[in-house]
N, C-alpha and C positions, 0 to 999 in steps of 0.2 A: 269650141266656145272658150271664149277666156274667161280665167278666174276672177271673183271680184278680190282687191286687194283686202288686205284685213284691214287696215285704217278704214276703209270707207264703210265696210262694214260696221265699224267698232262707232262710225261717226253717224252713221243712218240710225243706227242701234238707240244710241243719246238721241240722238232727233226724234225720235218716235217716244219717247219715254219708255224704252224699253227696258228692263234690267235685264244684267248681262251674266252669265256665267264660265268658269274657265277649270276645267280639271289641269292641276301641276302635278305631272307624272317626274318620277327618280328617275331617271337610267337603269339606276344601282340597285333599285327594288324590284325594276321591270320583268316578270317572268314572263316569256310568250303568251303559257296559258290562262296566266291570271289576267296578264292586260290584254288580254280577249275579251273575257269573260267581262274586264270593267269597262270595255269601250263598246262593247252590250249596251249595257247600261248607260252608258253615256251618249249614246245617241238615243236609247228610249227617254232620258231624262232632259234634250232638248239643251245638251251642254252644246257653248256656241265658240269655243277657242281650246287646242289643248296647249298647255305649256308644257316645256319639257325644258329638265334642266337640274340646277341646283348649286350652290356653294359650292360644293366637294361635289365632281365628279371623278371616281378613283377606276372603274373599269370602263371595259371598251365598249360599254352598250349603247348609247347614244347615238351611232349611227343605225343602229338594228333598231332600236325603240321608234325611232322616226321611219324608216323606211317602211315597219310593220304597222306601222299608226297611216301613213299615206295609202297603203296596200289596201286595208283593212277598210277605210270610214271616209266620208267626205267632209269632217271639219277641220277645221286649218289648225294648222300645224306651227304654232310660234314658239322658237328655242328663249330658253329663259337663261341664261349665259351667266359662269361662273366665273369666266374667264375668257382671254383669248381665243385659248384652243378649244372652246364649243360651239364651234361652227359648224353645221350642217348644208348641204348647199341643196338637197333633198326638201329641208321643210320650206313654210311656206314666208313665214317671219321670224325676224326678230327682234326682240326686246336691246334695244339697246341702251343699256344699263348706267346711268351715271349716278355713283351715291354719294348722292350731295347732304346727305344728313352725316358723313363723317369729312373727316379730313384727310383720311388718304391719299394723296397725289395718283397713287395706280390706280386706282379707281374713280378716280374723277376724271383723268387722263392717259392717265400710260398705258394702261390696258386698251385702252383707245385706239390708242396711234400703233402700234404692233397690229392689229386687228384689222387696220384699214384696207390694208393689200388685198388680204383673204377675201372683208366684205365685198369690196368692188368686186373682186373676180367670181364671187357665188353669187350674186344675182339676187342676192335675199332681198326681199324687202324687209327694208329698218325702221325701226319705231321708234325713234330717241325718247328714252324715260327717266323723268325725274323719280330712283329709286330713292325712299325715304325708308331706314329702317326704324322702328317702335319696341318700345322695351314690352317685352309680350312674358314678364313674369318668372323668362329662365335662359341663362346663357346661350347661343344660340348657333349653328355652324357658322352664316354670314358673319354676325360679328367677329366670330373667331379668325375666320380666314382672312379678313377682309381690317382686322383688326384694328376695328371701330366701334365707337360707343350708339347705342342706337339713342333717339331722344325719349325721354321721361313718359311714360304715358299719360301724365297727368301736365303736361307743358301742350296742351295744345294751340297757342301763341307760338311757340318754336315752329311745329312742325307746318303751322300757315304758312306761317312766315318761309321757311325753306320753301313752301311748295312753291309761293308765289314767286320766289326769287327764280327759282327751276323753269316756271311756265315764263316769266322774261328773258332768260336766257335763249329761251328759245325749244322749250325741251314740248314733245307734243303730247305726251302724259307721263302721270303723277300716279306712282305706286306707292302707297301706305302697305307696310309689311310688318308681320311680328315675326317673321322668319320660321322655317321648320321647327314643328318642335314646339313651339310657345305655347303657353299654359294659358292665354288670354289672348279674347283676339286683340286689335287694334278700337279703342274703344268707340263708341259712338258720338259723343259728345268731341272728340279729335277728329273724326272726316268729317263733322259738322262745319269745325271751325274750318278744314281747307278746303272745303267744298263753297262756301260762301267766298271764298281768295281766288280762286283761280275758274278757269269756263274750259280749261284743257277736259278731257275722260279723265277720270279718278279711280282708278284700282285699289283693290283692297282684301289682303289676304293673311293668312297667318294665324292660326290656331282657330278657325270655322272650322267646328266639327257639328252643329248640329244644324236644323232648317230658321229656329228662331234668331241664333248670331248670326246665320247669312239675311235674314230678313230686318234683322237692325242694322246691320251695314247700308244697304240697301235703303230701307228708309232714312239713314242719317246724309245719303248723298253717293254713295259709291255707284259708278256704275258699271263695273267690273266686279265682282267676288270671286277669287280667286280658293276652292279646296283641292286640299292634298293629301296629306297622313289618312285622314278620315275616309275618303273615301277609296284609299287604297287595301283601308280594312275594312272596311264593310261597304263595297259598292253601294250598295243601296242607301245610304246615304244621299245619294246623286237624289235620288228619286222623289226623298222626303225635302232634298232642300230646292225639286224644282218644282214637286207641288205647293211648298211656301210661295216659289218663286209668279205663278198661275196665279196663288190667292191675291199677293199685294195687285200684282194687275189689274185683278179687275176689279178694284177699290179702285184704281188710280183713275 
């Protein structure tokens, strides 16, 4: 039987008014026995995308983190891409990355075009996404590497406004991000405003750590929440942010 593609998932998901969830696994953090132990949980907690990836990836795990993740569980497998060289041709997506909230040329393009050969020949399925980074309260590895200013948290006209431009370009979703590491998520009152701009999936991640900031994401418009740090230390996390995710439900 064949796989259903992630976009259509991600698109049926929205059609239903579902809210969505996405565990962002390190490479760099990934131990065998822990990321057992959190993909436990991650399929008891009804997570429905894993991301894998990051700014800086500096060791060789990435290809092991994906393979044990495919080996292991049956949810799809989207590389979250640093770079070029985070290509997997093992998982199942990827995030194709354009950060149109800086002005980077490598990152808006260069990284791109180096990258194309490899896409073609892995068979990935690609996700073109408008990434937007958000000032999320504390310097950040994205910005750093990628060495860009993220937008104001408090400019939520900015960051519409990019998303809109992102979804005419043609980009098929829009990630709001406070990057690894952020002290705040991306506020509510900001995916408000780009959620009313664009009809693209709207992602949204970056300093969710608890079940209420995923469930104000979520009510402000996101339908992707993206956790990572959080629940790489305390699985269970997962758990409490999918029984929030159970309660908005069946309100809705």
């Amino acid at each position: 039987m064949s796989k259903t593609p992630v976009w259509n998932q991600i698109q049926q998901n929205c059609s239903a008014g579902r809210p969505q969830l996405a565990l962002l696994i390190d490479p760099d953090q990934a131990e065998p026995d822990h990321l057992h132990q959190v993909l436990a949980v991650a399929a008891q907690a009804g997570v429905d995308y894993l991301f894998v990836g990051g700014s800086l990836v500096v060791g060789d795990g990435l290809g092991r983190v994906v393979r044990q993740l495919k080996a292991t569980c049956q949810i799809p497998v989207v590389l979250f891409p640093g770079g070029n060289h985070h290509i997997e041709a093992d998982a199942d997506a990827l995030l194709l990355l354009c950060l149109v909230s800086g002005r980077n040329p490598e990152f808006l393009i260069g990284q791109h075009v180096v990258a194309a050969p490899l896409l073609k020949r892995s068979g990935l399925e690609l996700l073109p996404t408008g990434y937007i980074l958000v000032d999320g309260g504390a310097p950040t590895t994205v910005s750093y590497v990628s060495n860009t200013q993220p937008i104001p948290a408090d400019k939520a006209g900015i960051a519409a406004s990019t998303a809109l431009a992102s979804q005419q370009l043609g980009q098929r979703l829009i990630y709001l991000d406070g990057g690894s590491g952020a002290k705040n998520p991306v506020p509510p009152r900001l995916i408000a405003a780009v959620r009313r701009e664009v009809e693209v999936p709207l992602i949204v991640g970056g300093g969710i750590r608890t079940a209420e900031a995923a469930r104000a994401a979520w009510q402000a418009g996101a339908d992707v929440v993206v956790v990572g740090n959080a629940a790489e230390a305390d699985p269970s996390r997962l758990l409490e942010i999918a029984d929030g995710r159970a309660r908005l439900a069946a309100r809705q």
